[in-house]
C-alpha positions as a Markdown table, in Angstrom:
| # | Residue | x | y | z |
|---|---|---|---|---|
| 1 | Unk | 35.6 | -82.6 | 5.4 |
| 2 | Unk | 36.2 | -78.9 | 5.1 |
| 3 | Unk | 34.3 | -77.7 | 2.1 |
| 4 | Unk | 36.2 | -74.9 | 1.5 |
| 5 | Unk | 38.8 | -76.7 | 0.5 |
| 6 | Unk | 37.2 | -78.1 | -2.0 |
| 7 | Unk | 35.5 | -75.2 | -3.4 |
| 8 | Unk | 38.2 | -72.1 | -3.8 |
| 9 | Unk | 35.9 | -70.6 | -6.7 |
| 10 | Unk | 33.3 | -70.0 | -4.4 |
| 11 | Unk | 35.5 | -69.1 | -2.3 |
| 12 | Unk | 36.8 | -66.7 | -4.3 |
| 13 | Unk | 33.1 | -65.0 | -4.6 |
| 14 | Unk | 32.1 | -65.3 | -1.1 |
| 15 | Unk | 34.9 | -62.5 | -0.6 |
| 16 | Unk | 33.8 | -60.3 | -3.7 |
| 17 | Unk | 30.3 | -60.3 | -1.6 |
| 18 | Unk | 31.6 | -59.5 | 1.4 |
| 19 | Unk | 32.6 | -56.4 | -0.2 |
| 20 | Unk | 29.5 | -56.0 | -1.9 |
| 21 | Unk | 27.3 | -56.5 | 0.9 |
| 22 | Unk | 26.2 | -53.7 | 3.4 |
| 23 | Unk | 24.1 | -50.6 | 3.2 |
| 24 | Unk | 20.9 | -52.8 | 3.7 |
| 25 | Unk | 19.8 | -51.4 | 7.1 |
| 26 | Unk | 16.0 | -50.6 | 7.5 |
| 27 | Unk | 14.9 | -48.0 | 10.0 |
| 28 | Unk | 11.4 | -49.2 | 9.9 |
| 29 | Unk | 9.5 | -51.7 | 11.6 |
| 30 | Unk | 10.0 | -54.6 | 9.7 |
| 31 | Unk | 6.9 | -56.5 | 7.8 |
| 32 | Unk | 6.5 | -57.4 | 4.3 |
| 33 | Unk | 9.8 | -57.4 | 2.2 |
| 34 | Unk | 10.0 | -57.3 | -1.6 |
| 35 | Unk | 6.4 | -57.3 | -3.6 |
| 36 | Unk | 4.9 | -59.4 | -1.3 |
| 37 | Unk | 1.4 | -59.1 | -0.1 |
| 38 | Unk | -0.5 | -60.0 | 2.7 |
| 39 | Unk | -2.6 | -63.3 | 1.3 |
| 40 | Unk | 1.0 | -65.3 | 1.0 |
| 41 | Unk | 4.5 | -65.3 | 0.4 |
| 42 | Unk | 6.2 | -63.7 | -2.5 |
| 43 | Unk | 8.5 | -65.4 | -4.6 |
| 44 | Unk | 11.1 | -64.5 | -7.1 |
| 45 | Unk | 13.4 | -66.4 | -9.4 |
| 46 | Unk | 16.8 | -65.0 | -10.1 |
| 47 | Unk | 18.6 | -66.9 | -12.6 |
| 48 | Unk | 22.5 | -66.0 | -13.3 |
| 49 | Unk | 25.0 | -67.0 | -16.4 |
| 50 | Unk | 27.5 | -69.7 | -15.6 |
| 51 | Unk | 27.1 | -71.6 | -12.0 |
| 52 | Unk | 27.2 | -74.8 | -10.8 |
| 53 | Unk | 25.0 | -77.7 | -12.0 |
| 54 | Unk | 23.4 | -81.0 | -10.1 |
| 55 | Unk | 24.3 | -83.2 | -13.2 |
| 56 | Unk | 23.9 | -83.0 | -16.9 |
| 57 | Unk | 25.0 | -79.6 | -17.5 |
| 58 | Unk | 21.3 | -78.4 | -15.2 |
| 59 | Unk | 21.8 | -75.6 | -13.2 |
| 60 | Unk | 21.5 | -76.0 | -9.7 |
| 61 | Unk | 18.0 | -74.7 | -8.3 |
| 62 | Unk | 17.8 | -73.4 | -4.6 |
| 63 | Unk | 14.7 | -73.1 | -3.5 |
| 64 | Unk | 14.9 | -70.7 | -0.1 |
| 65 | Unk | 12.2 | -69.1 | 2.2 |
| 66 | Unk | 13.4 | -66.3 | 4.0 |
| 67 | Unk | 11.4 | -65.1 | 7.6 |
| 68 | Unk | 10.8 | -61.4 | 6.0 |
| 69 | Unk | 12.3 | -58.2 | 5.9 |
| 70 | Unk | 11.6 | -57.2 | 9.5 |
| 71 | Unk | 15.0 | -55.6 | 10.2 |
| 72 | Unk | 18.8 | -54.6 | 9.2 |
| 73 | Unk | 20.2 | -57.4 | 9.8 |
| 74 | Unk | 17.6 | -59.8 | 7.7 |
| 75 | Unk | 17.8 | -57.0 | 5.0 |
| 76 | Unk | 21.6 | -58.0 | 5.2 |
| 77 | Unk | 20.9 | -61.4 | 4.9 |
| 78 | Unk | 18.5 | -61.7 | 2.3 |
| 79 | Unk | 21.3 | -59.1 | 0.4 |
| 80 | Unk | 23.7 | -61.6 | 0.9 |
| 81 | Unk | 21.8 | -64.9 | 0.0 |
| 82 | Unk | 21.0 | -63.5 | -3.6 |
| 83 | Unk | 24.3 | -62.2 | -4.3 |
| 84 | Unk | 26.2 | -65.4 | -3.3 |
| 85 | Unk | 23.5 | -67.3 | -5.4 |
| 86 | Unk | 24.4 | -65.1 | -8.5 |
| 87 | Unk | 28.1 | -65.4 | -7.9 |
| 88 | Unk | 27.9 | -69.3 | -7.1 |
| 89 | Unk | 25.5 | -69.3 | -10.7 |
| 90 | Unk | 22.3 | -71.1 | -8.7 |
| 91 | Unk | 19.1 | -70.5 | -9.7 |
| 92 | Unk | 17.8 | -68.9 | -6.6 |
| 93 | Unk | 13.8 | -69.3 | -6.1 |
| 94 | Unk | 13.2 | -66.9 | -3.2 |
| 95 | Unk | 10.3 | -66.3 | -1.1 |
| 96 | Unk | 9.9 | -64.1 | 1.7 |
| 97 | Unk | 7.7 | -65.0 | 4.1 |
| 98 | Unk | 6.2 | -62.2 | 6.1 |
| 99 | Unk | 6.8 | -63.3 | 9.4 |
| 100 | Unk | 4.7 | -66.1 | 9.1 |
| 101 | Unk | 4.6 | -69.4 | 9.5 |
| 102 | Unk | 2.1 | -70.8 | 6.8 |
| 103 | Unk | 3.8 | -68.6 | 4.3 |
| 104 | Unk | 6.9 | -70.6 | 5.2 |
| 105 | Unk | 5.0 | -74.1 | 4.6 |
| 106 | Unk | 3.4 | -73.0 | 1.4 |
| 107 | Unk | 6.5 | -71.9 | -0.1 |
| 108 | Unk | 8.4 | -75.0 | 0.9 |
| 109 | Unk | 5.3 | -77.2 | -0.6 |
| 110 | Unk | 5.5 | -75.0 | -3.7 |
| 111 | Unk | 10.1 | -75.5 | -3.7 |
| 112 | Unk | 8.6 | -79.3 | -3.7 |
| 113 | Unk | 6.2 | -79.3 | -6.8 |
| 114 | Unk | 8.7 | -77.2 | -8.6 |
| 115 | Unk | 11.4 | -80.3 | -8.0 |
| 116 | Unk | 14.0 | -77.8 | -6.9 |
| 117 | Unk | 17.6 | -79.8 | -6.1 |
| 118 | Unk | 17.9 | -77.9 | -2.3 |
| 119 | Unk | 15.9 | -76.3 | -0.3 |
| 120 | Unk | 17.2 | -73.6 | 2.7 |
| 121 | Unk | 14.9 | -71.7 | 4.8 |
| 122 | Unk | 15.4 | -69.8 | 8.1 |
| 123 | Unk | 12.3 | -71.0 | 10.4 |
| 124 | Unk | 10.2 | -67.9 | 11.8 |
| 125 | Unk | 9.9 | -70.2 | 14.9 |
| 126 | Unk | 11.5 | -73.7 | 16.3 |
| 127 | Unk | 8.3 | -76.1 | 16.2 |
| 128 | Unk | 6.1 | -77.1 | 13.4 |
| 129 | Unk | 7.7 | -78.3 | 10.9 |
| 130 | Unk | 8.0 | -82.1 | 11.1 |
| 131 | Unk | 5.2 | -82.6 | 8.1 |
| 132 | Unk | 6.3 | -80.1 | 5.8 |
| 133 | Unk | 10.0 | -81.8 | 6.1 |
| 134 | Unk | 9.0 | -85.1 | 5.8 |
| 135 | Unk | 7.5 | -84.2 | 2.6 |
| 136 | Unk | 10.2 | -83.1 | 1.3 |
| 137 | Unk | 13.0 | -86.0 | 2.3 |
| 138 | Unk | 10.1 | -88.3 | 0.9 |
| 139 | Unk | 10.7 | -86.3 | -2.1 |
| 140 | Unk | 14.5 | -86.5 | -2.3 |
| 141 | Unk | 15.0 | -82.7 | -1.7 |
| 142 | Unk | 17.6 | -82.1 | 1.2 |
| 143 | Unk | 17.1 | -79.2 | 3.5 |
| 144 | Unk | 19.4 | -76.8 | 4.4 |
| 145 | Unk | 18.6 | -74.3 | 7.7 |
| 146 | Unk | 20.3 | -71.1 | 8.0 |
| 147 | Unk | 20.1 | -68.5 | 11.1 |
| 148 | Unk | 17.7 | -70.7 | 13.1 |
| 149 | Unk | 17.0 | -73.6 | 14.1 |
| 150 | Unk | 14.3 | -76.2 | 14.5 |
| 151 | Unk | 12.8 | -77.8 | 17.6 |
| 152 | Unk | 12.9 | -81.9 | 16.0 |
| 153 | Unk | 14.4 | -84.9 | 17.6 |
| 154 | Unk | 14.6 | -86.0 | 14.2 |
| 155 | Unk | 17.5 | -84.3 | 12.8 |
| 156 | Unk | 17.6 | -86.4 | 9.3 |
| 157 | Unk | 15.0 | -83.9 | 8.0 |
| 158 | Unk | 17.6 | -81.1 | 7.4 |
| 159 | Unk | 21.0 | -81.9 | 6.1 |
| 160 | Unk | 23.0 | -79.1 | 8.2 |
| 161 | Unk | 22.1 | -75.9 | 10.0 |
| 162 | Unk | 23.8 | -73.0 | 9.1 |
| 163 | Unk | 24.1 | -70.1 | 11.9 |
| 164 | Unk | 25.2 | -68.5 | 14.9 |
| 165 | Unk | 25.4 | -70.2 | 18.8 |
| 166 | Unk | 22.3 | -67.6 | 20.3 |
| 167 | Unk | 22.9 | -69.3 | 23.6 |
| 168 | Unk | 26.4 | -68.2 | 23.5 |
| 169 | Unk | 25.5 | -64.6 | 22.0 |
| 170 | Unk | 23.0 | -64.3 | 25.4 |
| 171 | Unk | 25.8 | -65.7 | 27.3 |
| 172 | Unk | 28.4 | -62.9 | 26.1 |
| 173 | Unk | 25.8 | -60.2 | 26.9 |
| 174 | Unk | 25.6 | -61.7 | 30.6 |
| 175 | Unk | 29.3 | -62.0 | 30.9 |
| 176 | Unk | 29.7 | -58.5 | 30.6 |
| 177 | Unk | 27.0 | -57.1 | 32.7 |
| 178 | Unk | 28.0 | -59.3 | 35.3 |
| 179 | Unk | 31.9 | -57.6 | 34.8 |
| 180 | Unk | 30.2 | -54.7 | 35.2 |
| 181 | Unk | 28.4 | -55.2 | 38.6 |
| 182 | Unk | 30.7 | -57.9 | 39.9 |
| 183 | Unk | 30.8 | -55.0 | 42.8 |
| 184 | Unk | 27.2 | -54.9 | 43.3 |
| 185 | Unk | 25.6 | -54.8 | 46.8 |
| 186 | Unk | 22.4 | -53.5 | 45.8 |
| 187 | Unk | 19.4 | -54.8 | 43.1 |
| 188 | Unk | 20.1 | -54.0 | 39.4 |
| 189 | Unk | 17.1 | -54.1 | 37.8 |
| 190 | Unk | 17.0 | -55.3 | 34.0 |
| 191 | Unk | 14.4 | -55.1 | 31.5 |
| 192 | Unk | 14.2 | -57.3 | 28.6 |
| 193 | Unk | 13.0 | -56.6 | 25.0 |
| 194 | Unk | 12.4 | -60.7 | 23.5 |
| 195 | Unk | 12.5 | -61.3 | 19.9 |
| 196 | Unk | 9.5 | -62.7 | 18.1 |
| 197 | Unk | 7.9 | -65.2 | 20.5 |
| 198 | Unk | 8.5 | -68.7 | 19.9 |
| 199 | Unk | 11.9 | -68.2 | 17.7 |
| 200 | Unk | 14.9 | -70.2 | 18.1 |
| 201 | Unk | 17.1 | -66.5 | 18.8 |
| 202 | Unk | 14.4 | -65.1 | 21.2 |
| 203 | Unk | 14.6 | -68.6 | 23.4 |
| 204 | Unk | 18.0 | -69.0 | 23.0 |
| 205 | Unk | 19.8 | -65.3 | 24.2 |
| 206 | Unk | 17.5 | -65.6 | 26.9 |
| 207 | Unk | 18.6 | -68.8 | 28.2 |
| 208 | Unk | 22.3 | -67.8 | 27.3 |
| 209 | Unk | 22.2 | -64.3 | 29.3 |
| 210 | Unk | 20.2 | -66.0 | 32.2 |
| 211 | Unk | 22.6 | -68.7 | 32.6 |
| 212 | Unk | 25.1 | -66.4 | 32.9 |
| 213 | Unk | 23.3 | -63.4 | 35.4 |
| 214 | Unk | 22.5 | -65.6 | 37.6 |
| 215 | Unk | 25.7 | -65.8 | 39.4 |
| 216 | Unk | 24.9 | -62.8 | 40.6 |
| 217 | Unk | 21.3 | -62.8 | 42.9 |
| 218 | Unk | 21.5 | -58.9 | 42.6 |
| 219 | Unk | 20.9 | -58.9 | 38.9 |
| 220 | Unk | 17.4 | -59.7 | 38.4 |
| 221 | Unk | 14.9 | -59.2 | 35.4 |
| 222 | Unk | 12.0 | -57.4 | 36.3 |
| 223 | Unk | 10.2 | -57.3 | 33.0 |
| 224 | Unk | 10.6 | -59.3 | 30.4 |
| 225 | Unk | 7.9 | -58.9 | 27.1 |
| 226 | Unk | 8.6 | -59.5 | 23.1 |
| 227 | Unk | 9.4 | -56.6 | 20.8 |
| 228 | Unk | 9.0 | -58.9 | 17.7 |
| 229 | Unk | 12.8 | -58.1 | 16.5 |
| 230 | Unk | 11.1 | -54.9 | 15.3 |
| 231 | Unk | 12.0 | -51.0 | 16.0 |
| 232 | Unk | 8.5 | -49.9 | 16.2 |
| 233 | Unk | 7.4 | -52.8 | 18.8 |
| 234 | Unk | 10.2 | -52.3 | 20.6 |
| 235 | Unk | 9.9 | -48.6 | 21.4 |
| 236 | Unk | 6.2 | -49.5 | 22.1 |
| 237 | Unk | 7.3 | -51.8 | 24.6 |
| 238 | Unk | 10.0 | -49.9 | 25.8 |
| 239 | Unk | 7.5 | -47.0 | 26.9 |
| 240 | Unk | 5.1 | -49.6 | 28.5 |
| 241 | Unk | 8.3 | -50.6 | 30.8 |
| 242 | Unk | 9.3 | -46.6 | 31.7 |
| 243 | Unk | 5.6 | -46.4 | 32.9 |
| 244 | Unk | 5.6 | -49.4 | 34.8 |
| 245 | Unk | 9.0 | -49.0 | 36.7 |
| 246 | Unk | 10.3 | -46.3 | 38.1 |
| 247 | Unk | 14.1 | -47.6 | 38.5 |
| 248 | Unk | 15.5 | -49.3 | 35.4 |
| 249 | Unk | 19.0 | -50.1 | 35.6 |
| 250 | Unk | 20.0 | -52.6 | 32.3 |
| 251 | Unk | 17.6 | -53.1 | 28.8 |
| 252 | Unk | 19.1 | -55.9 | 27.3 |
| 253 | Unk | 17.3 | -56.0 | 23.6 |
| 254 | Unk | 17.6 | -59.1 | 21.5 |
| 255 | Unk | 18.6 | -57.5 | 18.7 |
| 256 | Unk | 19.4 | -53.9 | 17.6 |
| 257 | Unk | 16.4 | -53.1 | 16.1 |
| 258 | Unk | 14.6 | -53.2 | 19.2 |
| 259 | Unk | 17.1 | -51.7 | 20.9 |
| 260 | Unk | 17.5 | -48.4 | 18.7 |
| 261 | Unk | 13.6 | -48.3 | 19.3 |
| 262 | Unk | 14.0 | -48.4 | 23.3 |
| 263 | Unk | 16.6 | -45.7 | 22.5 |
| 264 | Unk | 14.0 | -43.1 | 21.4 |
| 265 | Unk | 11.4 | -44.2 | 24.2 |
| 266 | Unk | 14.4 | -43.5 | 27.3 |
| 267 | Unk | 15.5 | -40.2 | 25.1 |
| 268 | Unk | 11.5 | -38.9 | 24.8 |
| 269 | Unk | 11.3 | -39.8 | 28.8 |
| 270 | Unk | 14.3 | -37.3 | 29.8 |
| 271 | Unk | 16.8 | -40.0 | 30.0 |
| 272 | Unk | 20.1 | -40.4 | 28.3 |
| 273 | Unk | 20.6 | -44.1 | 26.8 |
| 274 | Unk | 23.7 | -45.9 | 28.1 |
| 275 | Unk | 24.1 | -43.6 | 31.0 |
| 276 | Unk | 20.9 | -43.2 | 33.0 |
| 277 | Unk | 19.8 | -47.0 | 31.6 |
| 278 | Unk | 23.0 | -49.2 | 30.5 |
| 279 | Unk | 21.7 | -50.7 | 27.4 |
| 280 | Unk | 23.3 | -54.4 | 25.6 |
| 281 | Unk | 22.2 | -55.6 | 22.2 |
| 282 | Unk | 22.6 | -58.3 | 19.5 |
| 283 | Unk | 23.2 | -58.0 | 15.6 |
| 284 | Unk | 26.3 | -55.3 | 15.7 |
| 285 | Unk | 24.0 | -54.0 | 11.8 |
| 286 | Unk | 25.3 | -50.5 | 10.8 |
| 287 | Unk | 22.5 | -48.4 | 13.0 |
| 288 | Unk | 23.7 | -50.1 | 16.3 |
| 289 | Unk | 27.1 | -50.1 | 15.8 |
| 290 | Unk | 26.5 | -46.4 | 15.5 |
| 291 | Unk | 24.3 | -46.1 | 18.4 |
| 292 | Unk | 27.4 | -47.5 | 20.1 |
| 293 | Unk | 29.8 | -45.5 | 18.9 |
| 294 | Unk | 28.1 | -42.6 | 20.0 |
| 295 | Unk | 27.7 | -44.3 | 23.6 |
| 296 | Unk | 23.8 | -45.2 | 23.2 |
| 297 | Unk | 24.4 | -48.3 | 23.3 |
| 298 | Unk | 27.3 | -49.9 | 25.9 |
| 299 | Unk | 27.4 | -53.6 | 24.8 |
| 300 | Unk | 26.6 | -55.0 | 21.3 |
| 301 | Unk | 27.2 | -58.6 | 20.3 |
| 302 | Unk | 27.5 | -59.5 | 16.9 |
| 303 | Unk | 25.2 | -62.3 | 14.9 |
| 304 | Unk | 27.0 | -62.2 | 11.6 |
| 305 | Unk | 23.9 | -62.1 | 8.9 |
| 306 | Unk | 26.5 | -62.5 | 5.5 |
| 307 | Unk | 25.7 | -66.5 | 5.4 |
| 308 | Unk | 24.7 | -66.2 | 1.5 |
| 309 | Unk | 28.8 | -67.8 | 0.8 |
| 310 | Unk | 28.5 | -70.4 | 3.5 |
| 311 | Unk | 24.7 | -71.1 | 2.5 |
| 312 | Unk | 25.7 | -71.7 | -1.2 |
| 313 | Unk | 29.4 | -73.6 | -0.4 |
| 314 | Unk | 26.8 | -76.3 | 1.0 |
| 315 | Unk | 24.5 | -76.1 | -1.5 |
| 316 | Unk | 27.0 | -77.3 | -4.4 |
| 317 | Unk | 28.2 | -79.9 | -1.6 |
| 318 | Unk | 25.1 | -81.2 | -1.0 |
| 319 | Unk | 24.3 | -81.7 | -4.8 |
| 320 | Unk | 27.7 | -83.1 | -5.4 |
| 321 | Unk | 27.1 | -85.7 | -2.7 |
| 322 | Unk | 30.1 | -84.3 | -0.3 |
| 323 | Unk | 30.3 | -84.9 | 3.2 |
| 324 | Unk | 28.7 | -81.7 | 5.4 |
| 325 | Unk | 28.8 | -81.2 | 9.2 |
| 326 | Unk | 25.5 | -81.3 | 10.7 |
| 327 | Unk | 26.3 | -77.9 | 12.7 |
| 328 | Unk | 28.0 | -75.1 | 10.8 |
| 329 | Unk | 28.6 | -72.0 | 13.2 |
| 330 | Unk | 29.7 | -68.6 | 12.1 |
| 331 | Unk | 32.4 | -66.6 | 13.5 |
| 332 | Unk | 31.6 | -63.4 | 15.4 |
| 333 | Unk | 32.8 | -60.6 | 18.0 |
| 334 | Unk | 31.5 | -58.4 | 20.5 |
| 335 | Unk | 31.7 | -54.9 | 20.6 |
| 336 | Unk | 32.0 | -51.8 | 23.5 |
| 337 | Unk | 31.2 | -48.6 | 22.7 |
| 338 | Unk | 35.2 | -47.6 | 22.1 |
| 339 | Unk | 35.2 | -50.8 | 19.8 |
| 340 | Unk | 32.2 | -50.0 | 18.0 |
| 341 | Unk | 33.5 | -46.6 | 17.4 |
| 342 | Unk | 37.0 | -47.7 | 16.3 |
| 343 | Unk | 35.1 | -51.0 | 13.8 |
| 344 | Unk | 32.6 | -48.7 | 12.2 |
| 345 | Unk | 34.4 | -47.3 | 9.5 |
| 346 | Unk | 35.2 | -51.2 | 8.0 |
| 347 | Unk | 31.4 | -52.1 | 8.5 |
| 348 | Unk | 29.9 | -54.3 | 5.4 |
| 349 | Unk | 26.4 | -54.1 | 6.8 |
């Protein structure tokens, strides 16, 4: 059943965000987001006038635990999840998580006392959850992942998951390296900057982009380590691999943030990003796209982080007892340097 259809009002404010969202790029290393502090997850409750309701004139609650605030792109996202709450009129209880785990299972126990109607979180990392879940579906709350996914043969613990294809994002970067050496007679020798350890994007655009490199035997990582999804980590590790290897050919980062780190460990070693070391990276967030307009940065593929529309469009189905896929991917592009430079302007985040 195509929900949109049958919603054109939130339709209708899913484009107003759109043109709302943006601006939320973070040049610092990620970590605690919004109030929080380090004993537990920090929660908020923004209420809105109007809305939706599960029955009874009741407002529709949405209990969501977001991962943190450790880039652009999951500044973006969070930006984009409140604001489609507030135009959708759900009563958004948010929580950010801090990067960790047992913040994410305390704050789903604590959407579960509370009795919200749906509850959306995007897992810091694939396994781990199955208790926590079950809790929940014994409680008549439907689940709703977004961004990533969970590692569970029992997929009646979440109603639908919400998010991009990383395999296919890792698989675009590979594609066009492997265009780009298809001439090749000699090594090319890649380093690779992970995301956090464990998550469903860091396992996923590695398998994608190795999948795809392998066609070629002279592309060939040489060092692979995680950057966290961070800018700080990932010029950390970015230095540890300049010292370690003498020829680097390709740094393929998992996401920009890491990458636009990398960038200022090649530029502080004499080098000149996306000449001296061709350099491919996921998110397409304002900073990156700029990196590549500028020619830092040869390859960026996008991961779209506005899902706050398509997040809520499944909420109100959900409560309303409409049918939802199980899979919901987004639509996204990739971008070259001269395509970066030319999209820029019309950016949103």
């Amino acid at each position: 059943m195509n929900v949109r259809k049958i919603l054109p009002i939130v339709l209708l404010a899913a484009c107003l965000i759109v043109t709302a969202c943006g601006g939320g790029n973070q040049p610092s290393s990620g970590g605690g987001g919004g109030g929080s502090d380090s004993n537990g997850p920090s929660t908020q409750s923004t209420e809105s006038g109007g809305g939706s309701s599960s029955g009874a004139g009741k407002k529709i609650v949405l209990g969501f635990s977001q991962v943190g605030a450790e880039s652009g792109w999951r500044t973006a996202n969070t930006e984009s999840i409140k604001e489609a709450a507030a135009a959708a009129g759900i009563e958004l209880k948010f929580s950010d998580a801090q990067q960790k785990q047992e913040n994410q299972i305390k704050a789903i126990r604590s959407f579960i006392q509370q009795k919200v109607d749906v509850i959306a979180f995007s897992p810091v990392v694939e396994s781990g959850w199955e208790t926590v879940l079950r809790e929940a579906k014994e409680a008549g709350i439907p689940v709703i992942l977004t961004d990533r996914a969970i590692d569970s043969d029992d997929e009646s613990l979440y109603v639908t998951f919400i998010g991009s294809d990383f395999v296919e994002e890792g698989r675009r970067a590979g594609r066009w390296l492997l265009e780009q050496f298809k001439d090749a007679t000699e090594p090319v020798n890649i380093v690779e900057l992970q995301g956090t350890t464990g998550s469903a994007p860091a396992i996923d655009r590695k398998a994608g982009f190795e999948e795809v490199i392998r066609e070629n035997p002279n592309l060939r990582i040489i060092a692979s380590q995680t950057g966290d999804f961070t800018r700080a980590k990932g010029k950390e590790v970015m230095q540890s691999f300049l010292q370690a290897h003498k020829d680097i050919d390709v740094l393929y980062a998992h996401n920009d943030d890491m990458g636009l780190g990398a960038i200022q460990a090649i530029e502080a070693a004499g080098l000149v990003p996306g000449k001296d070391i061709i350099i491919i990276t996921v998110d397409a967030i304002r900073d990156g796209m700029q990196a590549a307009a500028e020619g830092k940065i040869n390859f960026i593929v996008e991961c779209n982080p506005l899902l706050g529309p398509q997040l809520m469009e499944a909420v109100i189905a959900v409560v309303e007892g409409r049918e939802v896929p199980k899979r919901i991917v987004t639509e996204e592009g990739a971008f070259t340097s001269e395509e970066a430079k030319a999209a820029l302007p019309y950016r949103k985040y």
